[in-house]
Backbone as a printed PyTorch tensor [residue, N CA C, xyz], in Angstrom:
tensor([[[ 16.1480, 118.1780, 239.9160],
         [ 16.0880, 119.5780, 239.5440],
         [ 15.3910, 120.3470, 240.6620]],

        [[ 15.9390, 121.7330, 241.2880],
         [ 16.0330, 122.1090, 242.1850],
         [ 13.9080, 122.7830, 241.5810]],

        [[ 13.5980, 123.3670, 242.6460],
         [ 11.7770, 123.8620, 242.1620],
         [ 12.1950, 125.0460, 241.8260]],

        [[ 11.3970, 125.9370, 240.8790],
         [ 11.4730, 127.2590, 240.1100],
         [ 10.6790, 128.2380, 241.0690]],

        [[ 11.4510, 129.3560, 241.0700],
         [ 10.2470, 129.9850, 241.7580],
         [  9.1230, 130.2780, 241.7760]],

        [[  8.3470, 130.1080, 240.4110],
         [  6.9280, 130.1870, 240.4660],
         [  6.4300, 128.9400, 241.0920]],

        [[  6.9230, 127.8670, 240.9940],
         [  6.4500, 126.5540, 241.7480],
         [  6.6550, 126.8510, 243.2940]],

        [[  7.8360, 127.5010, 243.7090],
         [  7.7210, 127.5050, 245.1430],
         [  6.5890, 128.3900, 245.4600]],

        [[  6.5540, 129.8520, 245.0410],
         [  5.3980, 130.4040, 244.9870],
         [  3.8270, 130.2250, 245.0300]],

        [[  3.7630, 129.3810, 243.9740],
         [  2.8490, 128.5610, 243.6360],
         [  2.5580, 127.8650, 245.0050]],

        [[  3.2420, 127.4070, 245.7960],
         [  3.0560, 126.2990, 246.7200],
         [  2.8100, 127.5580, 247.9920]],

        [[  3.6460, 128.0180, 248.0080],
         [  3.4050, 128.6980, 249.3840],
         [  1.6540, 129.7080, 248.6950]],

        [[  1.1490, 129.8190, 247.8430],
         [ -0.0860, 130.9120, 247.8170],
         [ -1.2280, 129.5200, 247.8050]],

        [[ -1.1440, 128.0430, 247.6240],
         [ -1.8660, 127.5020, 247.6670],
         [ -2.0280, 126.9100, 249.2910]],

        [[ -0.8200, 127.0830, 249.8200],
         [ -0.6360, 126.3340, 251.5270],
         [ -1.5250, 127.6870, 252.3050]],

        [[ -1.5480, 129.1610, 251.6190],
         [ -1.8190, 130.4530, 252.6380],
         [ -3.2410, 130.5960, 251.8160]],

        [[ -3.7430, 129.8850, 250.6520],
         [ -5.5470, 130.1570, 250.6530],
         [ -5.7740, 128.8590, 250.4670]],

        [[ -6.4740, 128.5730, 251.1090],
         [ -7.1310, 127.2320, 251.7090],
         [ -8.7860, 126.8350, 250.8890]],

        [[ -9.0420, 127.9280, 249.9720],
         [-10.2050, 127.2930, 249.2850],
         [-10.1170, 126.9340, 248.5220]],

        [[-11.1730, 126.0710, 247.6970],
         [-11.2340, 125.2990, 246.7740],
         [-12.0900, 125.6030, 245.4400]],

        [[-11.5200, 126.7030, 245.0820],
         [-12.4420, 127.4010, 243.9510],
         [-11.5520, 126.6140, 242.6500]],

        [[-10.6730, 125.9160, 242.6930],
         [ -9.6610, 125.4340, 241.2530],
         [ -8.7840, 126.5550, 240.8890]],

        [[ -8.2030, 127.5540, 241.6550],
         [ -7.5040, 128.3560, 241.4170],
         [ -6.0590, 127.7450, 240.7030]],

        [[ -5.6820, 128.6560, 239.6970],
         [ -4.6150, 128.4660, 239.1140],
         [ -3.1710, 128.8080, 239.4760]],

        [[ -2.6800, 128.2250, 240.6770],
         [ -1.5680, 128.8860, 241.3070],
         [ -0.1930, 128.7270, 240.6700]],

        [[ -0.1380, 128.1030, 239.6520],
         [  1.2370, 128.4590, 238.3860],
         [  0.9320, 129.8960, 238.0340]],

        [[ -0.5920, 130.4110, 237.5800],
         [ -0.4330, 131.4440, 236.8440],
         [ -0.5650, 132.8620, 237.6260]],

        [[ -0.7910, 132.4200, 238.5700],
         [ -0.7770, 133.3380, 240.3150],
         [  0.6430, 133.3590, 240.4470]],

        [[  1.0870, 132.8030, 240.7220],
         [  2.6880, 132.7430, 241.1460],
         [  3.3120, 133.5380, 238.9460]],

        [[  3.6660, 132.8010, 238.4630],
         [  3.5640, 134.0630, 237.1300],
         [  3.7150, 134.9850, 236.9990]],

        [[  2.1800, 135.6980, 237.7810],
         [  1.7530, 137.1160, 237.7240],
         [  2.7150, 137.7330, 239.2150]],

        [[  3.1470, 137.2520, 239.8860],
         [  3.6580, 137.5480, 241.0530],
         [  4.6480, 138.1550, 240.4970]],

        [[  5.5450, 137.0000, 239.9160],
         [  7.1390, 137.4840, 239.2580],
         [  7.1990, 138.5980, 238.3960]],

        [[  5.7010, 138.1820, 237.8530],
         [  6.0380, 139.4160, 236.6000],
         [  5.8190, 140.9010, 237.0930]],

        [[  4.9110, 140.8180, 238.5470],
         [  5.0980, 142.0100, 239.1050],
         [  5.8730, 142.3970, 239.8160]],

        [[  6.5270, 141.5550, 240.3220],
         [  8.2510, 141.9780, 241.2210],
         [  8.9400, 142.7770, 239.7880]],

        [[  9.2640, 142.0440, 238.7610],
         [  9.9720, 142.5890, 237.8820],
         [  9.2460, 143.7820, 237.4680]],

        [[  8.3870, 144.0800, 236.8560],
         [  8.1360, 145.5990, 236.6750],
         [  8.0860, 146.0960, 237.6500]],

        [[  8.3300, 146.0360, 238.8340],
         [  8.6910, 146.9680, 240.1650],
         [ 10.0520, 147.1640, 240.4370]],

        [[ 10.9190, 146.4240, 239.4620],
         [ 12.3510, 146.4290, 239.4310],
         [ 13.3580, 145.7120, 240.1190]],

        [[ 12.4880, 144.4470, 240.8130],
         [ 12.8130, 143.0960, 241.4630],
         [ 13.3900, 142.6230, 240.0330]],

        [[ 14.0660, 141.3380, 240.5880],
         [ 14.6860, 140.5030, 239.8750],
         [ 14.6880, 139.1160, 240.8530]],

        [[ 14.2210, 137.8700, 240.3470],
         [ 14.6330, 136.8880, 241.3050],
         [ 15.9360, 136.3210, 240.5710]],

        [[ 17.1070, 136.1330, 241.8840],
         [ 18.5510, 135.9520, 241.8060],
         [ 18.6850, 134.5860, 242.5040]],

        [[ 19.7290, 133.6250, 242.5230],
         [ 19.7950, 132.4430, 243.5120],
         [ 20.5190, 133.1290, 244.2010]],

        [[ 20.5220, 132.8960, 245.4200],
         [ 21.7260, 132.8060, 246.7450],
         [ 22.6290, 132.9890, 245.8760]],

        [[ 22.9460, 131.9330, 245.4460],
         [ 24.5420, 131.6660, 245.1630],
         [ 24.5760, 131.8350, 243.6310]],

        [[ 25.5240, 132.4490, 242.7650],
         [ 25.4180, 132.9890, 241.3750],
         [ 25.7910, 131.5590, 240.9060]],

        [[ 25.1400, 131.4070, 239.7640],
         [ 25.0490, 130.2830, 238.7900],
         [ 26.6240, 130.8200, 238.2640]],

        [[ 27.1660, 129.2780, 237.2360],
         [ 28.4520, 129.5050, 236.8950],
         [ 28.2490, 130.6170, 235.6590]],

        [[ 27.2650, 130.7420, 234.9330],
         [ 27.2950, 131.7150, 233.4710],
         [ 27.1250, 133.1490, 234.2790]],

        [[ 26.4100, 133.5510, 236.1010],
         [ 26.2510, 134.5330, 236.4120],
         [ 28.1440, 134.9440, 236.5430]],

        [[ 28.8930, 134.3720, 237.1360],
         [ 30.3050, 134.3280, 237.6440],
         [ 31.1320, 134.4140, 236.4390]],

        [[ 30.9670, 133.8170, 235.3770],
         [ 31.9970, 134.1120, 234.6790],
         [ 31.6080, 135.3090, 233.6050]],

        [[ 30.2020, 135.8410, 233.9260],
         [ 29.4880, 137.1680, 233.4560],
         [ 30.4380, 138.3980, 233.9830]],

        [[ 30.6230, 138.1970, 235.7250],
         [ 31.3540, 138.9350, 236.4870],
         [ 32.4020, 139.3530, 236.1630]],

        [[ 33.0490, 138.4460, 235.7450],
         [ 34.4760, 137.6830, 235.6470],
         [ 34.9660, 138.8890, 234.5590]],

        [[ 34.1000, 138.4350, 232.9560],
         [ 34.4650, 139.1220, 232.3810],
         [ 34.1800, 140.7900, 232.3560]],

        [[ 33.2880, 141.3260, 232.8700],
         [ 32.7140, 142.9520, 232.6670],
         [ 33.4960, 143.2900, 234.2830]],

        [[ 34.8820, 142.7700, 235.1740],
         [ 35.8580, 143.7250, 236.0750],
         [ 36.5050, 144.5460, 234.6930]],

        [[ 36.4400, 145.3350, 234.9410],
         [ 37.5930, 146.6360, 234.5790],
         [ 38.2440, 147.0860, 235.0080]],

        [[ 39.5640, 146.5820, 234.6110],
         [ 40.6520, 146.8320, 235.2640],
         [ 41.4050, 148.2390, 235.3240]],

        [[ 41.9890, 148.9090, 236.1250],
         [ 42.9470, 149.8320, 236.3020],
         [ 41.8700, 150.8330, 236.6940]],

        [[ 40.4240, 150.5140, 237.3530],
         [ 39.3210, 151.6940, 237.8630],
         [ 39.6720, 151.8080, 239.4910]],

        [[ 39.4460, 152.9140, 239.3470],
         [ 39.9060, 153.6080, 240.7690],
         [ 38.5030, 153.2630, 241.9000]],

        [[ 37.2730, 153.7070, 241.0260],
         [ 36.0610, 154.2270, 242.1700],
         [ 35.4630, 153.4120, 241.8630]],

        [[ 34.7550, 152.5970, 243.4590],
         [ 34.2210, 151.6500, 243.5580],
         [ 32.8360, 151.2380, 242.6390]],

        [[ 31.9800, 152.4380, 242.5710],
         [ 30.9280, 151.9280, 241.4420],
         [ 31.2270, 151.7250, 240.1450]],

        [[ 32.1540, 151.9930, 239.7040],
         [ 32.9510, 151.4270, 238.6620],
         [ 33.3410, 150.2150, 238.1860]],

        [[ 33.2500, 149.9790, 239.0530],
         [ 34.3540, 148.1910, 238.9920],
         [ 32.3130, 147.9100, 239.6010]],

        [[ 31.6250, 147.5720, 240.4290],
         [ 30.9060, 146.8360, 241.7140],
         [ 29.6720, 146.9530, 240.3930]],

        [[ 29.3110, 148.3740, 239.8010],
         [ 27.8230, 148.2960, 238.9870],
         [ 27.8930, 147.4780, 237.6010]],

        [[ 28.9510, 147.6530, 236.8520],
         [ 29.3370, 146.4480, 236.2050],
         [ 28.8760, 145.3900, 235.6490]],

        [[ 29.6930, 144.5130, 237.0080],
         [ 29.7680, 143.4080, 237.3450],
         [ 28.1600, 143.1300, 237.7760]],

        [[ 27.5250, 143.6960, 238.4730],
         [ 26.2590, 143.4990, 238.9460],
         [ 25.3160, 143.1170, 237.9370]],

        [[ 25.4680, 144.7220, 236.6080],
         [ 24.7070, 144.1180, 235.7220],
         [ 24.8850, 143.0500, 234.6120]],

        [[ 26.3820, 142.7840, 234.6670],
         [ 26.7160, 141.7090, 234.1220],
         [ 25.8260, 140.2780, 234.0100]],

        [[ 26.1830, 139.8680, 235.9660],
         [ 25.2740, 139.1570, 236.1290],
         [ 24.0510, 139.1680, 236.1660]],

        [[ 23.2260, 139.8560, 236.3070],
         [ 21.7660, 139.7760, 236.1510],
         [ 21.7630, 139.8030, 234.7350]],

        [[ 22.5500, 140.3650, 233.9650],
         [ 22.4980, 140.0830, 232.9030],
         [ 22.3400, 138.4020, 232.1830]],

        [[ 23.2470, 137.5710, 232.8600],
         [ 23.2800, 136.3540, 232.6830],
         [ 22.3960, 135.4170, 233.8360]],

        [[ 21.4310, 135.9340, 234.4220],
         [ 20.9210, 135.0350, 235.2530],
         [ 19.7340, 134.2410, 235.5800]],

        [[ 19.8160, 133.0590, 235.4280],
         [ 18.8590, 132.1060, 235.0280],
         [ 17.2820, 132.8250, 234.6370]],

        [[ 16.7850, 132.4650, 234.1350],
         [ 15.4110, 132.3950, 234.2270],
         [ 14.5120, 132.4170, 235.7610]],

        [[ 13.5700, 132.8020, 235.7430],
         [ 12.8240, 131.9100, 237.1900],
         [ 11.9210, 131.1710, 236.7560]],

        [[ 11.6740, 130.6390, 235.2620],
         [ 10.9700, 129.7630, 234.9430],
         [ 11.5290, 128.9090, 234.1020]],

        [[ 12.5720, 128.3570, 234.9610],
         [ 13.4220, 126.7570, 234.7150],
         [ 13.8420, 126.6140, 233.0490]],

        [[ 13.5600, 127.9720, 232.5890],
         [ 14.1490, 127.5850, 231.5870],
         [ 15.4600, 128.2140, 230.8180]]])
């Protein structure tokens, strides 16, 4: 199983502070995500998971002329369907 982003997170804020106070870097990394998202981040994979794609798949509308039409959609389709960042 591929690492979640709070674990990668987690890893890169424990490799960039180097002390040893017992810091909790699951719940550091956590608070990270949860502040990307109320800033209106979203963490996405590279590559769309199969439930993000066939999210797509279904919310094209067909016979639309103008491009944000058909492109915003589909966008929120998938984010609509897209994984968790905490592996679950």
């Amino acid at each position: 199983m591929p690492d979640t982003p709070d674990l990668i997170l987690a890893r890169a804020i424990r490799e960039a502070d180097t002390r040893y106070f017992f810091e909790n870097y699951s719940v550091q990394a956590q608070a990270a995500i949860q502040a990307l998202e109320r800033a209106g981040y979203h963490i996405v994979p590279a590559v769309p998971s199969r439930p993000m794609f066939d999210a797509a798949v279904k919310a094209i509308v067909y016979g639309t002329k103008r491009p944000g039409d058909i492109v915003l959609p589909i966008w929120n389709a998938m984010l609509d369907a897209r994984p968790s960042p905490y592996g679950e």
